[in-house]
N, C-alpha and C positions, 0 to 999 in steps of 0.2 A: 286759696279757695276759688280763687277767679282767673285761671290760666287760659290763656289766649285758645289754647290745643291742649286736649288731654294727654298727661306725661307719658302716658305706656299702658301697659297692662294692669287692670284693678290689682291692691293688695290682698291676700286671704283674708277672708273675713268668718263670720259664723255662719253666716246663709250664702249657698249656692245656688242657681237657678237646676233642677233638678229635669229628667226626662223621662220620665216613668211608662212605661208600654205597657198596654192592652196584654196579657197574656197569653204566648202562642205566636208576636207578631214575629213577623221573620225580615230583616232589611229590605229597604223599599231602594229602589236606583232608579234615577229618569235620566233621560238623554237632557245634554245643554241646551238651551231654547238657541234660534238662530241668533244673530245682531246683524244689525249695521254695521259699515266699514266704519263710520265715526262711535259706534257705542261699544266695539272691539276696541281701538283706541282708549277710551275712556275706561272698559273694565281693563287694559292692564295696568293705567293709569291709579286705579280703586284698590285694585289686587294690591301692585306694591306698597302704596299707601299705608294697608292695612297688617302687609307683613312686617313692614319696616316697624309699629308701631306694638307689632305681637298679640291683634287682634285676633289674626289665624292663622293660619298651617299648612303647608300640604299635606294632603291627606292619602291612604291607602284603604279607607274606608268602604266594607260593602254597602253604604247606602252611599244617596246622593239625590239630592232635590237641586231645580234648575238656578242659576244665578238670571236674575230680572232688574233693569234700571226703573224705577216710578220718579217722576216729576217731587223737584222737594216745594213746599207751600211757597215759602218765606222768599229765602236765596235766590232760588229758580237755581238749575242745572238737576242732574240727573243722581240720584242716591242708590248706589249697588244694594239689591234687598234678593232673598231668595223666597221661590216660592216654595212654603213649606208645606201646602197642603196635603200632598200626600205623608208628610209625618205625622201633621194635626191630626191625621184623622184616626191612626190609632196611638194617641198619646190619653191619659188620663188626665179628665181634665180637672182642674185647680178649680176650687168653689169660694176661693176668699173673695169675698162681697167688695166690690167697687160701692162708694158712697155716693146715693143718689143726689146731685146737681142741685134740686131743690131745696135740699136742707142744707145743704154748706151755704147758697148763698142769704138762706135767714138766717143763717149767724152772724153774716157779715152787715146786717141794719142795727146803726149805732156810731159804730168808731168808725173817727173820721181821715186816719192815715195808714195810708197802704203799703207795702212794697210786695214788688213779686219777684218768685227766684227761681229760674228753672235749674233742672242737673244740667251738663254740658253732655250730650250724648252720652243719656242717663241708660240707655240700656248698657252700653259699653266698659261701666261700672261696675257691672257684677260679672264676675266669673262663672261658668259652666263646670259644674262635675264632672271631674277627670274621665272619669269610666262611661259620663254623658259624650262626650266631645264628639269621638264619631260620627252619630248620630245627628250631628248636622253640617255632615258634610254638604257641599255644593258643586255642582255641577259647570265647567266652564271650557270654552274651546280651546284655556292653556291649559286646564288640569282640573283633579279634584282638590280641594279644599276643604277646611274645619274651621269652625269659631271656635274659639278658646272664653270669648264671652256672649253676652245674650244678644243674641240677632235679631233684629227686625221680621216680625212674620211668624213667629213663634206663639202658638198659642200658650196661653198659663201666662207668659210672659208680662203684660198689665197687671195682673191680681199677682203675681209675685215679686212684682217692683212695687205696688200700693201693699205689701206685707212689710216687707222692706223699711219703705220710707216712715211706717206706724211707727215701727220697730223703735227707727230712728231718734222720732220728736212722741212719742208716746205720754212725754211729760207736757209737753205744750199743747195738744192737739185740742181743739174746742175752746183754749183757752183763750189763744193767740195766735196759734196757726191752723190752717187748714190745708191738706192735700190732698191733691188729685194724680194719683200717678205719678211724672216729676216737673208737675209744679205747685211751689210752695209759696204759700199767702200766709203774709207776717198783715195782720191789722192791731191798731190800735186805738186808745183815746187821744190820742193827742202825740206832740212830737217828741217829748222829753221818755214819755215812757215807749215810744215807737223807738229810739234808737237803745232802750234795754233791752227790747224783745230782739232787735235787730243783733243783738250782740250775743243775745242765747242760740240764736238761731245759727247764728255763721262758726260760734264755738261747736254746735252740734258736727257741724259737717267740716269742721276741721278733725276733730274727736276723732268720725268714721271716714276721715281719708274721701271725700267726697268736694267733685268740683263742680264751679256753677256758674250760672252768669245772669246777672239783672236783665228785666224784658218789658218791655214796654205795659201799663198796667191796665190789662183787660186780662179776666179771670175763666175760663171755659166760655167766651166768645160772649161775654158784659163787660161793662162798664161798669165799674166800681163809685160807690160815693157813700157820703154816712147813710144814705134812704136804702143801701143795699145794692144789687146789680139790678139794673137796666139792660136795655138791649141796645147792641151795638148797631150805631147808625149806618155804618159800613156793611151792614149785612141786612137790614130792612132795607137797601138799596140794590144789593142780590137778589131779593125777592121782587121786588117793584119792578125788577130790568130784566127777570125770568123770562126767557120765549115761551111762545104756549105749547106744554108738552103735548107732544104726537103718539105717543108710546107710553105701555106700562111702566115700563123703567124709568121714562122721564118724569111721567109721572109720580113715583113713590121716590124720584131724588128730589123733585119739588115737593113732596107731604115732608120728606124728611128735614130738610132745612128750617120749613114754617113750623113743624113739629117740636123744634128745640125752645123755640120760646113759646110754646103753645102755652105756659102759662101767665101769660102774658094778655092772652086775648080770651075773652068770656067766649063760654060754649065756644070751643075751636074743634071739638070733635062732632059737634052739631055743623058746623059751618063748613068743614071743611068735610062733609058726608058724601056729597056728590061726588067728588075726587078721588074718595077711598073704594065708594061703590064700583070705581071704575076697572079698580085694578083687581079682583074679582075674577076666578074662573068661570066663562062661559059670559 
């Protein structure tokens, strides 16, 4: 359940990540974005990686979206993602409800031990629809390319990993577990019965061939305890050490930070009114 690197390619399962088109769409192709001599380096460095491991393919595909490095959070170095926008845009899109943040974390006021468990490069767990696969190709200065599973950049892709993981713990859900996309919060009363649930939970994802790794315990960016989440200190000091934006944009990336824990602070949409008014056409 806990391998250092995922072993290969997900096994067939019941659920495919699926790619449904707008009808009438006709293949979309975009030119490879430039690189860097070091981020050339690096994508054939990501390419083999992900061939050797049967992630993807080369392709003969009429589409092609550009392959793009984005900064990873954690690690730090550089994560091969493609930009899929121009498919997003005519793809149909997936309405399974993501579970509002507020109400998962009043469930968790009460019990007093935690663990957290994410997937290990939990998109890379599901497989692509054969007849999908094409359709996301990418674009690159040593060739075209396919995923054979779910890509980073994909819309529907969240609502159809949280369809998924329901699927999964359907019997514990509310009970004992909570999910958020791929990570999974086992709480409990105490520790005798935390390592039953711990035991339900890691059979589940032996059961569905699913791998994972413990993570340090802060839950969609709280801090955990029996009073429920709190806000993380490490990010009330993000806010505190904000420069003064200059710009719209910097603007609504500072409402949107102070906006996650808006519930947190009385009247925060009275207070934080002058800021909103700002970003306002005209």
């Amino acid at each position: 359940v806990f391998p250092e690197e995922l072993p290969g390619l997900p096994p067939d399962r019941d659920v495919e990540y699926r790619i449904e088109l707008i009808p009438g769409t006709a293949p979309i192709s975009k030119r490879p974005y430039r690189m860097a001599p070091d981020e050339l380096k690096e994508l054939k460095t990501q390419l083999q990686e992900q061939l050797d491991k049967g992630f993807i393919r080369p392709s003969s595909s009429p589409w092609g979206c550009p392959a793009l490095f984005v900064e990873k959070k954690d690690q730090g170095g550089k994560r091969l993602c493609v930009d899929y926008r121009p498919l997003n845009v005519v793809m149909v899109k997936n309405k399974y409800p993501l579970p509002h943040i507020d109400i998962l974390l009043d469930q968790l006021a009460g019990p007093r031990v935690f663990s957290k468990i994410d997937l290990r490069s939990g998109y890379y767990q599901i497989k692509i629809r054969e007849e999908d696969v094409p359709k996301t190709a990418f674009s690159t200065r040593y060739g075209l390319y396919e995923y054979l599973v779910m890509s980073f950049g994909l819309t529907n892709a969240p609502a159809f990993f949280m369809y998924m993981m329901n699927s999964v713990f359907i019997n514990e859900l509310d009970k004992f577990v909570v999910v958020f996309i791929n990570d999974i919060l086992i709480y409990s009363k105490n520790e005798k019965e935390h390592e039953e649930h711990l035991r339900i939970v890691l059979t589940r994802l032996r059961e569905h061939k699913l791998y994972a790794k413990f993570s340090k315990l802060s839950f969609l960016g709280h801090i955990l305890s029996e009073k429920g989440g709190a806000v993380d200190p490490s990010k009330v000091e993000d806010v505190l050490n904000w420069k003064q934006p200059e710009t719209v944009t910097e603007i609504r990336s500072f409402l949107s930070l102070a906006g996650y824990y808006c519930h947190f602070i009385k009247d925060f949409s009275k207070t934080a009114k002058p800021m909103t008014s700002l970003t306002k056409k005209n």
